[in-house]
C-alpha positions as CSV (number, residue, x, y, z in Angstrom):
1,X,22.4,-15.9,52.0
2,X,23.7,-13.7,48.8
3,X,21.8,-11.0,47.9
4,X,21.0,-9.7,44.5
5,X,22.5,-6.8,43.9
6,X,20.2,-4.2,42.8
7,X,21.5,-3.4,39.3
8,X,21.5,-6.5,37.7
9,X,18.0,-8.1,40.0
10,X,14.9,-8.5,36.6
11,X,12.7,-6.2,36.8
12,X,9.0,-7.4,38.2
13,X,6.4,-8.2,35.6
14,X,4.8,-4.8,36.6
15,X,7.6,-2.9,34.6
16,X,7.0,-5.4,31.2
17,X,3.6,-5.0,31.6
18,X,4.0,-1.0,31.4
19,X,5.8,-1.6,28.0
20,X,2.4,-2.9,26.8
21,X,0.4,0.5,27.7
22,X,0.5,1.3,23.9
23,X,-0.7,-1.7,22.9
24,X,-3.7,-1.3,25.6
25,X,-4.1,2.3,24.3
26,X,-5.1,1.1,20.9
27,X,-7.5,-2.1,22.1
28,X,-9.7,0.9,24.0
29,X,-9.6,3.1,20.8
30,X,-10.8,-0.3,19.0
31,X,-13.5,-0.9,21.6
32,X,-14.5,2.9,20.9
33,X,-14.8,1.7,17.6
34,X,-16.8,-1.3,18.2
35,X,-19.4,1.3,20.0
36,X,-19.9,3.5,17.6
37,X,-20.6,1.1,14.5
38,X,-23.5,-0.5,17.3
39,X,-24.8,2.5,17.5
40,X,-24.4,3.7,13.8
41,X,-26.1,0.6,12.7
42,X,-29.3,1.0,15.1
43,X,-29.4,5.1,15.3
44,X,-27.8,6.3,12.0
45,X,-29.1,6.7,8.3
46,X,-28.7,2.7,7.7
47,X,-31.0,1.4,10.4
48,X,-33.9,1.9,8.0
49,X,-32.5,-0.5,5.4
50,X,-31.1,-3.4,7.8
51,X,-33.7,-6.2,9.2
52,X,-34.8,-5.0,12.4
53,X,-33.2,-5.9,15.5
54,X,-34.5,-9.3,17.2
55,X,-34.7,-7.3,20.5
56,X,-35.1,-3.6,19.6
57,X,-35.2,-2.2,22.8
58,X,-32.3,-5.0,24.3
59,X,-30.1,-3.7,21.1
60,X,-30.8,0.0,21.8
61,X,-29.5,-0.7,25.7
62,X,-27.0,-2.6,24.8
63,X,-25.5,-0.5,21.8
64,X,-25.6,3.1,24.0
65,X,-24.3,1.0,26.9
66,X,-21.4,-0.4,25.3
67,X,-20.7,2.6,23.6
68,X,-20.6,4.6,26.8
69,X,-18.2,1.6,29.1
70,X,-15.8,2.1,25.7
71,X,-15.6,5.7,26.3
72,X,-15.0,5.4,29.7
73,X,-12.5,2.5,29.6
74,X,-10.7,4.1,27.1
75,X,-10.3,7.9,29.0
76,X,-9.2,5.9,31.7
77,X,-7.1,3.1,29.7
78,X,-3.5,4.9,31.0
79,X,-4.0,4.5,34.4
80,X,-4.4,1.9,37.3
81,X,-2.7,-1.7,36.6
82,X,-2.5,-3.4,33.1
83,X,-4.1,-6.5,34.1
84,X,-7.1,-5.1,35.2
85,X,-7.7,-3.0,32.9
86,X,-7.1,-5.5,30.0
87,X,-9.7,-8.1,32.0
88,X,-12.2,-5.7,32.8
89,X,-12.4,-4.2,29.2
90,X,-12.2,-7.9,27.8
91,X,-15.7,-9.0,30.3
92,X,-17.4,-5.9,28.7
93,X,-16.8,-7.4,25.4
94,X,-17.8,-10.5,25.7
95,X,-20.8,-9.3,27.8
96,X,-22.1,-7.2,25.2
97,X,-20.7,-9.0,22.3
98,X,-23.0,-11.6,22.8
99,X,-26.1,-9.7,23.9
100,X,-25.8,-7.6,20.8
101,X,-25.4,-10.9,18.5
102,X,-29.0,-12.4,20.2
103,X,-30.9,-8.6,20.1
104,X,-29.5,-8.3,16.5
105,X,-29.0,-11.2,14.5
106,X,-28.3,-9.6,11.2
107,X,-25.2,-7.9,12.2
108,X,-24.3,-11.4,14.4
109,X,-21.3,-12.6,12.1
110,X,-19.7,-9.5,12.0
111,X,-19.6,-8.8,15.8
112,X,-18.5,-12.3,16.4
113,X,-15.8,-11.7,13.4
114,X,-15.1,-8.3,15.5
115,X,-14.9,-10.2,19.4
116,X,-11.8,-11.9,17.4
117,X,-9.6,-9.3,17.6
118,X,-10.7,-8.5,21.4
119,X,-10.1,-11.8,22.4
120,X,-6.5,-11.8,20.2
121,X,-5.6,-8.4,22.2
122,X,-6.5,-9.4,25.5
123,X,-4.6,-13.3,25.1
124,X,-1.8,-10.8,24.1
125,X,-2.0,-8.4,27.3
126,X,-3.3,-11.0,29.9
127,X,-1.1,-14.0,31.5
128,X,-1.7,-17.6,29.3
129,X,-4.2,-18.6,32.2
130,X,-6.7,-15.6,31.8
131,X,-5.9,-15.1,27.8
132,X,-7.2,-18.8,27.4
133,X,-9.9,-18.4,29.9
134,X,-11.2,-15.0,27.9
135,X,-11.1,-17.2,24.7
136,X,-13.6,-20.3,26.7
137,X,-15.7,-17.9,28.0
138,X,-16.1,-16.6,24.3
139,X,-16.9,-20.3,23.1
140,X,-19.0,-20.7,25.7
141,X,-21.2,-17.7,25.0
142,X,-21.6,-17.9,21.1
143,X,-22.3,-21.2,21.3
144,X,-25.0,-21.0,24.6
145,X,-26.3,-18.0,22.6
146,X,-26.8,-19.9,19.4
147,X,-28.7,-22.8,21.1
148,X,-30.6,-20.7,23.3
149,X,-31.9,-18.5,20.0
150,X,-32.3,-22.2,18.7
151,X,-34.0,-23.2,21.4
152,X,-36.7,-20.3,21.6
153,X,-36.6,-20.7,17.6
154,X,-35.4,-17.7,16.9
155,X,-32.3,-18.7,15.2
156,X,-31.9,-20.2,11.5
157,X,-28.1,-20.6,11.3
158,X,-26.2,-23.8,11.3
159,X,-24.1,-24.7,14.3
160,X,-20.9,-24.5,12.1
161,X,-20.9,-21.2,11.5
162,X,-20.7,-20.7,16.1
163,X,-18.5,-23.8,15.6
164,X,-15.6,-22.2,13.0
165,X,-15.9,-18.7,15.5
166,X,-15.0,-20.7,18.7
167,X,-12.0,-22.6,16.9
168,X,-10.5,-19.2,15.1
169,X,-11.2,-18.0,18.9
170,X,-9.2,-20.2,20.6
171,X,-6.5,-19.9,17.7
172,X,-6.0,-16.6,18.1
173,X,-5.8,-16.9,21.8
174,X,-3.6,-19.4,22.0
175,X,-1.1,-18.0,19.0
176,X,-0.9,-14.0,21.2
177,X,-0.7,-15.7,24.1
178,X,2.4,-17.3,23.1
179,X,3.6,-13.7,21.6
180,X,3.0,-11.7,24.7
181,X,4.7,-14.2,26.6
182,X,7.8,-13.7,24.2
183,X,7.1,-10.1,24.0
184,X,7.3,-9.8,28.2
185,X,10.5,-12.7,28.1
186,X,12.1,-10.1,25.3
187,X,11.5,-6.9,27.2
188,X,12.6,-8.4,31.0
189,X,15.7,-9.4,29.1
190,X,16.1,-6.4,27.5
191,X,15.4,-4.1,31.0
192,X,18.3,-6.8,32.6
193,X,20.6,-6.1,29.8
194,X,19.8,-2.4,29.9
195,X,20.1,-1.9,33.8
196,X,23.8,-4.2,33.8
197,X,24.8,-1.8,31.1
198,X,24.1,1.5,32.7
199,X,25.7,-0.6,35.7
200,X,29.1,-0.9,34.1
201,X,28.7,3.0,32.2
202,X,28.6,3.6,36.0
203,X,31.5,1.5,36.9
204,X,33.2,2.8,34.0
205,X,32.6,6.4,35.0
206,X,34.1,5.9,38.3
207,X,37.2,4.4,37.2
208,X,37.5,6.9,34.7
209,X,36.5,9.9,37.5
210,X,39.2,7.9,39.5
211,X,42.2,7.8,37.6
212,X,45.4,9.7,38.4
213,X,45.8,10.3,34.9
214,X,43.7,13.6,33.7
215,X,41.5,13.0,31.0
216,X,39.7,15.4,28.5
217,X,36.9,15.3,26.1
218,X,36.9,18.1,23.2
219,X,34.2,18.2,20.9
220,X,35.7,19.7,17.3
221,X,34.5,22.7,18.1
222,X,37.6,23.0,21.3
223,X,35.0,23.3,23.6
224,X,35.9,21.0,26.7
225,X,33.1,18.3,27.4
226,X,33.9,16.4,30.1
227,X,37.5,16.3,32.7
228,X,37.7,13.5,35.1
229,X,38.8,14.7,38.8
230,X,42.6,14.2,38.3
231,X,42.1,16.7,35.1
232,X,40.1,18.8,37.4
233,X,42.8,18.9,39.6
234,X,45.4,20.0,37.2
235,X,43.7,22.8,35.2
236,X,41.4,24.2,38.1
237,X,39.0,25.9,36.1
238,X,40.0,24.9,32.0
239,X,37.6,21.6,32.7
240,X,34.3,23.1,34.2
241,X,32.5,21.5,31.8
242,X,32.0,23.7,28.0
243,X,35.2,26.1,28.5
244,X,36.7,26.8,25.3
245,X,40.2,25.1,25.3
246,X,41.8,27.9,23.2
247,X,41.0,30.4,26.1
248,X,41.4,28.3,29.1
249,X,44.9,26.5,27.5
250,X,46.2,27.9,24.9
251,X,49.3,26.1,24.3
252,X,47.1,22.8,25.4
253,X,44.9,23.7,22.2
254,X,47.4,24.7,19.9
255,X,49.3,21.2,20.4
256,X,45.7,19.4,19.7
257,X,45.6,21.5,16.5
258,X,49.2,20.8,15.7
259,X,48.3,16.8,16.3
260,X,44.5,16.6,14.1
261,X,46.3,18.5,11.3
262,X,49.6,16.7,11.1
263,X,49.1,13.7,13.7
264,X,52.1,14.5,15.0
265,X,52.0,15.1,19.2
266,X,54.9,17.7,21.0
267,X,55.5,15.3,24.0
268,X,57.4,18.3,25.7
269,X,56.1,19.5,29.5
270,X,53.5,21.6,29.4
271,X,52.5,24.3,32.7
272,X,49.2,24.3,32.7
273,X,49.2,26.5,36.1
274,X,52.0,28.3,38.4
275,X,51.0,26.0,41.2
276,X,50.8,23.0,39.4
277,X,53.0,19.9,38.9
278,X,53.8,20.1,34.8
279,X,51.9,17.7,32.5
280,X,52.4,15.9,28.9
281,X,49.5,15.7,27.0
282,X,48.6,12.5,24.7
283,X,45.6,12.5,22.2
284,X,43.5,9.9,20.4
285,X,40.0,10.3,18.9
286,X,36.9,8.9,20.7
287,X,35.8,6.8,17.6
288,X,37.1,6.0,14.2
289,X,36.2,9.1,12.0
290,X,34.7,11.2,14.9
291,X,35.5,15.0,15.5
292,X,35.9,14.4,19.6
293,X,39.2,13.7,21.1
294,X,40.1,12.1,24.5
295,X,43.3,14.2,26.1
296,X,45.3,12.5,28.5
297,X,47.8,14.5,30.7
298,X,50.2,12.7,32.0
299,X,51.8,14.3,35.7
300,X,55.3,14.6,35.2
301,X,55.6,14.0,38.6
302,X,54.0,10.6,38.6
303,X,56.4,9.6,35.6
304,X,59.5,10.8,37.3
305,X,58.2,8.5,40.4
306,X,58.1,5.6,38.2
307,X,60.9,6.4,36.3
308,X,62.6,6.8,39.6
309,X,61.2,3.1,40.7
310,X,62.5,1.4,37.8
311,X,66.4,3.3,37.9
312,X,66.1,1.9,41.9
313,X,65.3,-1.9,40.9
314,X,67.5,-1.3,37.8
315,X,70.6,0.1,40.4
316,X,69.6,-2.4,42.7
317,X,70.5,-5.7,40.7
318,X,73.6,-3.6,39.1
319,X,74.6,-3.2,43.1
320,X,74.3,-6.2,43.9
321,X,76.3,-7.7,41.6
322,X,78.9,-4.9,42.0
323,X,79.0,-5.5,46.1
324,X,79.3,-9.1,45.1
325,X,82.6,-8.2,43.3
326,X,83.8,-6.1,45.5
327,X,83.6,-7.6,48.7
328,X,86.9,-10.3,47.5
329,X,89.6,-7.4,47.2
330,X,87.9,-5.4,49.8
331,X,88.4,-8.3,52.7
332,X,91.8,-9.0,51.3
333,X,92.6,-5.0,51.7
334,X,91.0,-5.6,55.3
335,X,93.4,-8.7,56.0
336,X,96.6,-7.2,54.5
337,X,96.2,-4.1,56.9
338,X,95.9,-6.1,59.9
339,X,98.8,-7.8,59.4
340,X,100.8,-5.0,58.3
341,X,99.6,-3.3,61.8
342,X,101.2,-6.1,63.9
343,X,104.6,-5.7,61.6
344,X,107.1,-4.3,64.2
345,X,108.8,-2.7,61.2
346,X,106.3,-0.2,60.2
347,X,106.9,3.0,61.3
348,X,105.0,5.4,63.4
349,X,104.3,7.7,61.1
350,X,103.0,5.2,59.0
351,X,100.7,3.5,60.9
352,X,98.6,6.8,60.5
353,X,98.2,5.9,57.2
354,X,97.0,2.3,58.3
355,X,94.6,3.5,60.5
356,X,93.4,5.4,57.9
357,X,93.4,2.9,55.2
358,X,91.3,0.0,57.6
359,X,89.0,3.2,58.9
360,X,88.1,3.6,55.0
361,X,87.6,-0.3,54.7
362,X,85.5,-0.4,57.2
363,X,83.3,2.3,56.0
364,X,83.7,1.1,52.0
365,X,82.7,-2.7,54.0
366,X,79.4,-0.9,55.6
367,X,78.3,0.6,52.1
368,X,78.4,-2.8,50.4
369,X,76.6,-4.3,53.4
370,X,73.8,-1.4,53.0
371,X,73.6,-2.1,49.1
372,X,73.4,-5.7,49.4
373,X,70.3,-5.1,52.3
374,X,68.7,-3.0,49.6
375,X,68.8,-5.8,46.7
376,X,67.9,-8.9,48.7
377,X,64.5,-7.3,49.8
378,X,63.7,-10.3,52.4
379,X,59.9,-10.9,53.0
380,X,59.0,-10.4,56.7
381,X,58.4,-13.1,58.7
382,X,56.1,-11.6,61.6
383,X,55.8,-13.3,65.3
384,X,54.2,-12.6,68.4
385,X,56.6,-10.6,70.6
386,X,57.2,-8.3,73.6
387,X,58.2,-4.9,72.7
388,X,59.2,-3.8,76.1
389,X,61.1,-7.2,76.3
390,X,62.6,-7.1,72.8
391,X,63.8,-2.8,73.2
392,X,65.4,-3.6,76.5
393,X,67.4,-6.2,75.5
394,X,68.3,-4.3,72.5
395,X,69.3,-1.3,74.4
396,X,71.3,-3.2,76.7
397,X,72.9,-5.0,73.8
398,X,73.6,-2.2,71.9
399,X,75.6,-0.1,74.9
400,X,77.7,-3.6,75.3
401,X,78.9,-3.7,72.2
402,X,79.1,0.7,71.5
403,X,80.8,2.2,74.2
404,X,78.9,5.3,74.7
405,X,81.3,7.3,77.1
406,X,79.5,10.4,78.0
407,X,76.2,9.7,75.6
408,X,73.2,7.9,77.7
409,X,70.7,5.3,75.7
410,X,67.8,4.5,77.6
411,X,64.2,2.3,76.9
412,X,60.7,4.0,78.4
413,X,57.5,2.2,78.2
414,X,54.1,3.4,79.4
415,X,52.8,-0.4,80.3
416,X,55.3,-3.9,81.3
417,X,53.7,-5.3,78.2
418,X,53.4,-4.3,74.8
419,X,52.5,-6.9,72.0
420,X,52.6,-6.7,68.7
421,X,52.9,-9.0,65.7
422,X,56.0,-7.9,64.0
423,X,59.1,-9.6,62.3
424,X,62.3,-9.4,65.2
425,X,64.9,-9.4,62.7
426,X,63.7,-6.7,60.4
427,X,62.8,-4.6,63.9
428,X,66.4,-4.6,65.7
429,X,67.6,-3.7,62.2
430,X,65.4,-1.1,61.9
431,X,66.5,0.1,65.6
432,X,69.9,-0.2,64.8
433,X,69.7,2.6,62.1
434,X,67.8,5.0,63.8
435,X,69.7,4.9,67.4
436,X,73.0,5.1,65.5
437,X,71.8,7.9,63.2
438,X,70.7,9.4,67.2
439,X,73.5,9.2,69.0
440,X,76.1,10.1,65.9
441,X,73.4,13.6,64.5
442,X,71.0,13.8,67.8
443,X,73.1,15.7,69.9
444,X,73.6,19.7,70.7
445,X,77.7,20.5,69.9
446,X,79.6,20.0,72.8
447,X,77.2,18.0,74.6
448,X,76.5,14.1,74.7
449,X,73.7,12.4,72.8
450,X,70.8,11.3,75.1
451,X,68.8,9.1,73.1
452,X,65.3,7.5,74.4
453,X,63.3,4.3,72.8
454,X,59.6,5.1,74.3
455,X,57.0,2.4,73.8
456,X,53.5,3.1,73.9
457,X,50.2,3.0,72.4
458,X,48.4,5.5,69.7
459,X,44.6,6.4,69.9
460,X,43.7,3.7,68.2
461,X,45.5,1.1,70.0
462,X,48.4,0.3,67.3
463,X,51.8,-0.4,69.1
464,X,54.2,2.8,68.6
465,X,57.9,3.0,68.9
466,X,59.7,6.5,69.2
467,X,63.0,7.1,69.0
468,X,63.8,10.3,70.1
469,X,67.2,12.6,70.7
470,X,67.3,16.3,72.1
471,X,69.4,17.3,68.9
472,X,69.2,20.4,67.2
473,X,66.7,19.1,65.0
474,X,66.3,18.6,61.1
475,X,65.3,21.5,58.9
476,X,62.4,21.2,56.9
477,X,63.2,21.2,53.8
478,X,65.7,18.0,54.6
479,X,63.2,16.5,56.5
480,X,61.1,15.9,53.4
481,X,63.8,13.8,51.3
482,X,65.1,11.5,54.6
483,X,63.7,8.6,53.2
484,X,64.8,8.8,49.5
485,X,67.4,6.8,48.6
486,X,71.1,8.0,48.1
487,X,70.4,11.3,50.0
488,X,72.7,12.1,52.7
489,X,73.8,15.5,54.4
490,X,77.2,13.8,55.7
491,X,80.5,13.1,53.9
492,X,80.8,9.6,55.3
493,X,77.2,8.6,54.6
494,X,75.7,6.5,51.8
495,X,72.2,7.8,52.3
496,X,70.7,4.2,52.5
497,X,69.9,3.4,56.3
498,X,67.0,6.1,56.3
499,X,65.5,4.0,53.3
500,X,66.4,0.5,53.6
501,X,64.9,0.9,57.5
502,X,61.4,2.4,56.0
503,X,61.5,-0.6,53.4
504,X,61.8,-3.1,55.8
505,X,58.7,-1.7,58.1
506,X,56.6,-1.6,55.4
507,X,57.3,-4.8,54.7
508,X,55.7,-5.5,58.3
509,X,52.6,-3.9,56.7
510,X,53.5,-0.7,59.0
511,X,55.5,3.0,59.0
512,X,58.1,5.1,59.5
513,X,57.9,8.6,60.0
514,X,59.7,11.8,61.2
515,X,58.4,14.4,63.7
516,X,59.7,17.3,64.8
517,X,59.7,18.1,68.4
518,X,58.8,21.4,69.3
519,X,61.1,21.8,72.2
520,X,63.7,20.9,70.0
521,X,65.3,17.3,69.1
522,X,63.9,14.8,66.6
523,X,61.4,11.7,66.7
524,X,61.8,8.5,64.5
525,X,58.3,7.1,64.9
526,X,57.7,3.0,64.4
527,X,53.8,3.1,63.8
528,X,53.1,-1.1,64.0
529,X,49.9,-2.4,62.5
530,X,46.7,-3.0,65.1
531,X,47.7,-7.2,65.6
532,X,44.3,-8.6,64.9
533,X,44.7,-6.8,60.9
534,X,48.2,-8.6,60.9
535,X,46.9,-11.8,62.3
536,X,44.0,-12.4,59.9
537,X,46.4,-11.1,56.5
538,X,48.9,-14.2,57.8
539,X,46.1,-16.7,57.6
540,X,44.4,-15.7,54.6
């Protein structure tokens, strides 16, 4: 079953009801009213020039009486539910409405010409139901009250002039009935509207809180308003929230001058902070014609990354193409040296220069291979496999075709059996890079390599594959750029293995990472994604 989500569910009729409390405010003040002119008219300096009341003692009771329930229904008109109020105030009404009308007949066409408007307020503030219901029971009792007074012949008005008061009553029912239906329709939709707006103002907020770009709001008096967390993050203490931008960053304010003055923007780097990566600043005005700018600061950092992305992709297709063209004349080289090697006629001294020339081929062969790796980029194809299985037969593979001599490659595993969903292919390349780089860097001079593949589990259960050497170790600060592409600490390297291996692991949604031993030596750790992850990513 789908839930509503809170921020866009309509508000009950409770809350459009509350938007009527004004309106329910100034029907008590009018009831209020009504008392007083009862009262004014039996107890006040014109009671001696009006007919006597039909029922002086009735009129009296029911005057004081009303006038009192007003008072009291209006002190207490703010609280407790609209509906009730609105019902109970509209009973009162047409209770003493009519009794006043029978007790004093001379003021009868202006108290049922004043019930209109209660009846018209409480249509308006009541469901259709009770609104109609109100205006009936209003009918009903002006015309009962007419031929009961009729009856007891007390009455000499014609039964049109009840007659006209119950139509207009049932009129003016009907008509605010219809406009506090609109009026609750209008303010539901206008509450909806209202909470999916400050929904998205939220949403809004968030992405703009989120983004790695910093972003600023000045006022025109250079006072900084707000500073998303990335901005935060680059000016520490210049975006607490009102910091004058001309104390916290100068330069920062003087360029924002520079650019409302002349519209002209110094894209140069600018240090914000000692610690900090550099930034370049960008400004635009919050509205047309407003004096508050939004800042952005751009990390130089992040646009060197991307800058750095697009020269890759860039050198990538221009290597491709270039391996392409060099791989004819290369393998032509390659050929014309072998043959030249099984010439009897070359000389001794010579074939030095052979060896060298095919040794170089060789090499110059193995850079176009790792360039052409880099361009195709082939989309991993995972399987089911055996790790312990897979490394074994790699290992063993790997010491029949490398003669090791004196250096030892062996496979470890903590269980028989180690699944994991993983793409072969890209794996025993992946292998291949890190045991060469092992067996060629790993080792202490003078001594032989001793390289081990250990398979075993994290805490978490993902499949891990180390491979580790008891070299002398990587420094630090080399450790940090192994992956990068082109970087290389030997003369024979093209500083592409390192990063073409990472590529391809990520590619099998998993990592590569260096750790430093502490007894010395280095670890080249495959970190496989959990399988049931991998499994359900393959279906979807």
């Amino acid at each position: 079953m789908n839930r509503v989500p809170r921020a866009l569910a309509v508000p009950p009729n409770d809350d459009a009801d509350s938007a009527l409390r004004r309106e329910l405010y100034f029907f008590t003040l009018y009831r209020l009213l009504e008392g007083s002119l009862l009262v004014l008219v039996l107890f006040g300096p014109a009671a001696d020039m009006l007919e006597a009341p039909r029922h002086d003692l009735l009129a009296r009771v029911v005057a004081l009486s009303y006038l009192f329930l007003g008072a009291v229904l209006f002190a207490f008109g703010r609280r407790g539910e609209l509906r009730g109020q609105a019902l109970m105030g509209i009973c009162c009404d047409l209770l003493f409405g009519i009794l006043a009308i029978h007790a004093i007949p001379v003021a009868g066409t202006g108290i049922a010409l004043m019930l209109m408007f209660n009846i018209g307020a409480a249509a308006l503030l009541l469901p259709p139901r009770l609104g109609l219901g109100a205006a009936m029971v209003a009918v009903a009792g002006i015309v009962g009250e007419h031929f009961w007074a009729t009856l007891l012949d007390e009455s000499e008005r014609a039964i049109t002039e009840p007659l006209m008061f119950s139509v207009g009553y049932l009129a003016v029912a009907t008509i605010t009935s219809i406009l506090g239906r609109q009026m609750r329709d209008s303010y539901e939709l206008a509450e909806t509207r209202g909470v999916q707006t400050a929904h998205l103002t939220e949403v809004n907020e968030l992405i703009i809180r989120r983004l790695r770009t910093g972003v600023l709001l000045v006022d025109g008096h250079n006072r900084v308003q707000l500073a998303n967390e990335a901005a935060l993050l680059l000016l520490g203490d210049a975006g607490d929230g009102h910091r004058d931008l001309a104390l916290a960053l100068p330069e920062l304010s003087r360029r924002l001058a520079q650019w409302r003055e002349s519209g002209v923007v110094d894209d140069a780097p600018l240090q914000v902070a000692t610690d900090q990566n550099d930034v370049i600043p960008r400004f635009t005005r919050l509205l047309a014609g407003s004096d508050q700018t939004l800042v952005f600061l751009d990390d130089t950092s992040m646009l060197s990354r991307r800058a750095e992305s697009m020269t890759l992709a860039t050198l990538g297709r221009f290597s491709a193409s270039l391996a392409h063209e060099i791989r004819n004349p290369l393998a032509a080289i390659n050929y014309a040296v072998q043959l030249l090697e099984e010439s009897d006629q070359i000389a001794v001294s010579d074939r030095r220069l052979l060896e060298i020339i095919r040794q170089q081929g060789q090499r110059m062969n193995g850079i176009v291979e790792n360039v052409l790796g880099l361009a195709r980029r082939e989309p991993a194809a995972p399987d089911y496999v055996d790790l312990v299985t897979l490394v074994n037969r790699f290992v063993n593979e790997y010491r029949a075709g490398h003669p090791l001599e004196n250096d030892t490659l062996v496979a470890t595993a903590e269980r028989p059996e180690v699944q994991a969903l993983v793409d072969p292919r890209h794996l025993l390349q992946v292998l291949t890079v890190l045991v060469h780089n092992a067996l060629t860097y790993g080792r202490m001079p003078g001594e032989p390599a001793r390289v081990t593949v250990h398979i075993h589990h994290d805490e978490r259960r993902h499949p891990l594959i180390d491979v580790i050497d008891r070299g002398p170790g990587i420094p630090e600060r080399v450790a940090q750029q192994l992956f990068q592409p082109f970087f290389t600490t030997s003369g024979h390297g093209t500083g592409l293995g390192l990063y073409i291996a990472r590529e391809l692991i990520r590619a099998n949604q998993a990592s590569l990472d260096f750790i430093a031993l502490p007894a010395g030596g280095s670890c080249f750790r495959i970190r496989l994604s959990a399988t049931a992850s991998l499994r359900r990513d393959r279906l979807s």
